[in-house]
C-alpha positions as CSV (number, residue, x, y, z in Angstrom):
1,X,24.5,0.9,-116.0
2,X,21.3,2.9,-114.9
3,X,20.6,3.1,-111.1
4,X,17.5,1.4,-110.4
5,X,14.5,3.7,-108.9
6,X,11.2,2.4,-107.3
7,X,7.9,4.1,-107.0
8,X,8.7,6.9,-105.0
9,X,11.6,8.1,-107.4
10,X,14.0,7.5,-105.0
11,X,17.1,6.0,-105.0
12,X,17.8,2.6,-102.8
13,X,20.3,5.1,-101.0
14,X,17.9,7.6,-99.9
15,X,15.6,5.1,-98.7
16,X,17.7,3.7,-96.5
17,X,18.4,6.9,-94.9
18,X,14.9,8.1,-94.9
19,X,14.9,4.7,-92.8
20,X,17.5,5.3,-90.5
21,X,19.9,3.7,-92.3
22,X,18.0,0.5,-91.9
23,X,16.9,-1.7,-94.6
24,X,13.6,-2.9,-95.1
25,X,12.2,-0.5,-92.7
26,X,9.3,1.2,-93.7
27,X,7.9,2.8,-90.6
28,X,9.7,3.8,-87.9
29,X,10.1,2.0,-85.1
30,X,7.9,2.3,-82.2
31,X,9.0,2.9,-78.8
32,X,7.5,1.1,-75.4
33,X,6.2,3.5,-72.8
34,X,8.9,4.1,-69.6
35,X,7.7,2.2,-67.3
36,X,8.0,4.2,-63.8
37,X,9.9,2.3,-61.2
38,X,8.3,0.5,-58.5
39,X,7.1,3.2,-55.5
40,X,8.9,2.5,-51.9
41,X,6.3,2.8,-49.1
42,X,9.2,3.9,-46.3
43,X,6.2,4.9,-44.1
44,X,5.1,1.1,-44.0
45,X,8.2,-0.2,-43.6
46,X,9.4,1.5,-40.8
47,X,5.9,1.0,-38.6
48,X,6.5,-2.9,-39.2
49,X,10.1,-2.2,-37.5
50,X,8.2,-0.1,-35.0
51,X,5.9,-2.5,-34.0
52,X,8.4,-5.9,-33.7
53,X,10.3,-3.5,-31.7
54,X,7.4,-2.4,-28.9
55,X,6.7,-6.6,-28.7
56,X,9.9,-7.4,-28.1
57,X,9.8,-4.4,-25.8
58,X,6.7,-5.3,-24.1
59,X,8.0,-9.3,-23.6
60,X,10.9,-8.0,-21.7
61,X,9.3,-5.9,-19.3
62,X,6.7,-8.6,-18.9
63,X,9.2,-10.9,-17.9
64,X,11.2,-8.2,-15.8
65,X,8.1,-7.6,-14.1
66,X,7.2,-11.3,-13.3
67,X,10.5,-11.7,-11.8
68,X,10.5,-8.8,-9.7
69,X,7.5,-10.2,-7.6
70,X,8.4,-12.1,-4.6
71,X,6.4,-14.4,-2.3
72,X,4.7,-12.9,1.3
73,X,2.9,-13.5,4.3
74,X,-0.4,-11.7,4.8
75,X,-2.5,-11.9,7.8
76,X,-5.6,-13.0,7.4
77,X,-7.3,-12.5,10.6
78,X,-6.8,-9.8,13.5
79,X,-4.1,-10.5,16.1
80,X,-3.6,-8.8,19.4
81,X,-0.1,-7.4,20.1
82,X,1.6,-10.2,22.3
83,X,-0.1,-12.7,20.4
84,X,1.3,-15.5,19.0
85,X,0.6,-15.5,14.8
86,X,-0.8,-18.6,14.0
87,X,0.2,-20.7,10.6
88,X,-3.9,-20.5,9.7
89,X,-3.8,-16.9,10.1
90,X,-1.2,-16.7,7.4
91,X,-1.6,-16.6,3.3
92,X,0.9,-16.3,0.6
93,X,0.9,-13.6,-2.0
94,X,2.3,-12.6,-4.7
95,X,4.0,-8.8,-3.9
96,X,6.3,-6.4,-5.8
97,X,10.0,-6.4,-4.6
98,X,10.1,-1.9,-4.1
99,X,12.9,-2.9,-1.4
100,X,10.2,-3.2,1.7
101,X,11.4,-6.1,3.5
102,X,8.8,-8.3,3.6
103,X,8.7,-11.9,5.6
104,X,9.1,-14.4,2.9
105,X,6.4,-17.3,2.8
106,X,9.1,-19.5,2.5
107,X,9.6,-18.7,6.5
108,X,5.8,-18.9,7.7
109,X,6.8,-22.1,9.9
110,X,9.6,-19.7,12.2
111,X,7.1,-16.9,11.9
112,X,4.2,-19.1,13.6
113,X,6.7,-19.6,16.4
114,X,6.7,-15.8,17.2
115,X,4.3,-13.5,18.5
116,X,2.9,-10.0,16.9
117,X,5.1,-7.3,18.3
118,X,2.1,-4.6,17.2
119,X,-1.3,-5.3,16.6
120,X,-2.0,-6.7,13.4
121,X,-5.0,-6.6,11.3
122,X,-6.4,-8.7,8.4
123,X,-4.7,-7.6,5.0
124,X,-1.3,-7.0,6.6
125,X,1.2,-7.9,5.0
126,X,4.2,-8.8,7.3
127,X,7.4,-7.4,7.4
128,X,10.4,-7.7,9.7
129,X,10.0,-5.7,12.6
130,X,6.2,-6.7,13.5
131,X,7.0,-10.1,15.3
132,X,9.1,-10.7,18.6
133,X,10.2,-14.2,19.5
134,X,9.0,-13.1,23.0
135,X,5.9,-11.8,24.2
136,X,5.5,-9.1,26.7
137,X,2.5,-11.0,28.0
138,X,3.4,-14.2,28.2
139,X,6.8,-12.9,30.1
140,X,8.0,-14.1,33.6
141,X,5.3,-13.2,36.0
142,X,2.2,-14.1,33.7
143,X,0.4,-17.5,33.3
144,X,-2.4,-19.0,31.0
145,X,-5.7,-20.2,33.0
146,X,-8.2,-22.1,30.8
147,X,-11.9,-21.3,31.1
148,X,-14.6,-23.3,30.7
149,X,-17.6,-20.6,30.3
150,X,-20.9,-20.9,29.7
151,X,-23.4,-18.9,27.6
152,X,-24.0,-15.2,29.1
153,X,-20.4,-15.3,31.3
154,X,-19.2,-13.9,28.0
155,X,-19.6,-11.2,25.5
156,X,-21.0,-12.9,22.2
157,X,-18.3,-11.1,20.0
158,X,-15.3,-11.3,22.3
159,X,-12.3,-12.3,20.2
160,X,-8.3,-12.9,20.8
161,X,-6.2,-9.9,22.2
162,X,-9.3,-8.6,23.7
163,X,-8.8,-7.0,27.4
164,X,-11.3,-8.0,30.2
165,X,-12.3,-8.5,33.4
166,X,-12.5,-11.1,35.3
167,X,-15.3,-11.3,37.9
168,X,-16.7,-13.9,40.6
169,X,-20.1,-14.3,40.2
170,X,-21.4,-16.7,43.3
171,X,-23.4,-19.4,42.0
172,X,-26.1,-19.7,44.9
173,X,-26.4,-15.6,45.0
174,X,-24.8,-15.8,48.7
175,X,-22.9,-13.3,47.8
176,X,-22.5,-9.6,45.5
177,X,-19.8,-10.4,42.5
178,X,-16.3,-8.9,42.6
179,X,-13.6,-8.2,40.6
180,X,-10.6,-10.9,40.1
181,X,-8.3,-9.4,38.2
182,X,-8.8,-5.9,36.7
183,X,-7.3,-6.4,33.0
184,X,-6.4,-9.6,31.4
185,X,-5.7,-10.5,27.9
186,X,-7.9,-13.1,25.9
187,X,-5.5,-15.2,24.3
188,X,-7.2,-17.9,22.8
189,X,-11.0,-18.8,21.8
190,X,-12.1,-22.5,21.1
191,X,-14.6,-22.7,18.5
192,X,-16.9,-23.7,20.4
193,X,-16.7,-20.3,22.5
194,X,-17.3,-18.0,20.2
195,X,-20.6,-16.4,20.6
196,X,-22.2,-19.2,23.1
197,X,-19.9,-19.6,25.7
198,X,-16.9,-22.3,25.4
199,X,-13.2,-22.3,26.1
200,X,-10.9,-19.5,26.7
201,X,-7.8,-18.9,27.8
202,X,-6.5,-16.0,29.6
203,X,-3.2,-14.2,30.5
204,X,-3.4,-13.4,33.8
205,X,-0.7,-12.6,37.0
206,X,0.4,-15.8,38.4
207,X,-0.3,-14.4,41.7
208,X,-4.0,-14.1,40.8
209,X,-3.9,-17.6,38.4
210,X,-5.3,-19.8,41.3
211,X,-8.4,-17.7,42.4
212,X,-9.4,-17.6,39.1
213,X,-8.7,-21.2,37.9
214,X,-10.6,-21.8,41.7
215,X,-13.6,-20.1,40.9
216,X,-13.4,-21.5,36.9
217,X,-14.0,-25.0,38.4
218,X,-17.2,-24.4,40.1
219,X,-18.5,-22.4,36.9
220,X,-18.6,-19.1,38.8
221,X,-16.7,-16.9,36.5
222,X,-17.8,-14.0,33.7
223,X,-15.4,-12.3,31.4
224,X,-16.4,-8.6,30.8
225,X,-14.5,-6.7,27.9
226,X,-12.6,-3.2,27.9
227,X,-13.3,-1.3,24.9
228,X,-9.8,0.5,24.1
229,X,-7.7,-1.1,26.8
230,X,-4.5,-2.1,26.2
């Protein structure tokens, strides 16, 4: 038998392998393009960590923060040492706890029972030491006389814990005005008496308490105050 040739005067055999040893192959086969793998963006990823991390971080101290505030007692108004601290001179507020010991609000009603051991001015905001369940001027020896005074027997911006005077001033001019008591402490205002005249109460001696509540009677009394006494 005669081996059978094609076109190309080759035999089957050395088309095949011409081929790749595939048959029916005529061109060879084409290849896809490597496709590179997908790029990592480690950059991106670890700012997303970053970032769930600070929020967490930031709730916490937040909340660490929020409970590291504890409730006060400010003073809202100026009080006189020896003074007692009135529950409408008192405010709540919201203070950091750095270890100061302040007066909790929770105990404004025991506080209002006490008097100011030191002078205290509005914005202050109380802590233990500045009250005294006694005061000095209200003491044995000292009383509380009530005044009823009228327009011009008293300074128009005299307030509580002021020092003053206490003078006679005859009615009928029959007689030159004199000195009561040399130093007594304001220790209440009414609202009417502030600026006009009013009611006031004083701290005075008991041994001088009857000439002054005497002469408070018949309207014959004027309060003059002492700048820087005390």
């Amino acid at each position: 038998m005669r081996t059978s040739e094609k076109r190309d005067g080759r035999p089957a055999a050395g088309r095949l392998e011409a081929n790749g040893g595939h048959p029916g192959l005529s061109a060879p086969v084409s290849r896809r393009l490597p496709v590179p793998p997908r790029e990592r963006k480690p950059a991106l990823a670890a700012l997303a960590v970053l970032l769930i991390l600070g929020g967490a971080l930031a709730t916490t101290l937040l909340t660490m923060r929020a409970g590291d505030r504890v409730s006060a007692i400010r003073i809202t108004r100026q009080i006189a040492a020896g003074q007692p601290i009135a529950l409408s001179a008192m405010e709540e507020v919201q203070v950091a706890r750095t270890g100061v010991e302040y007066v909790p609000w929770r105990l404004r009603d025991q506080v209002a029972k006490t008097y100011a051991k030191v002078p205290l001015v509005p914005g202050t905001l109380l802590i233990r030491g500045m009250t005294t369940s006694a005061s000095e001027e209200l003491g044995p020896g000292k009383a509380i006389v009530g005044l009823a005074l009228k327009a011009g027997q008293m300074p128009a911006d005299l307030a509580e814990g002021d020092h003053v005077q206490v003078i006679h001033v005859p009615a009928r001019n029959d007689g030159a005005s004199r000195v009561l008591v040399q130093n007594a402490l304001v220790h209440s205002i009414g609202t009417s008496g502030r600026g006009g005249g009013g009611l006031v109460s004083i701290i005075v001696d008991t041994a001088d308490s009857p000439t002054v509540a005497q002469h408070s009677s018949s309207g014959e009394i004027a309060l003059a105050v002492l700048p820087g006494a005390s």
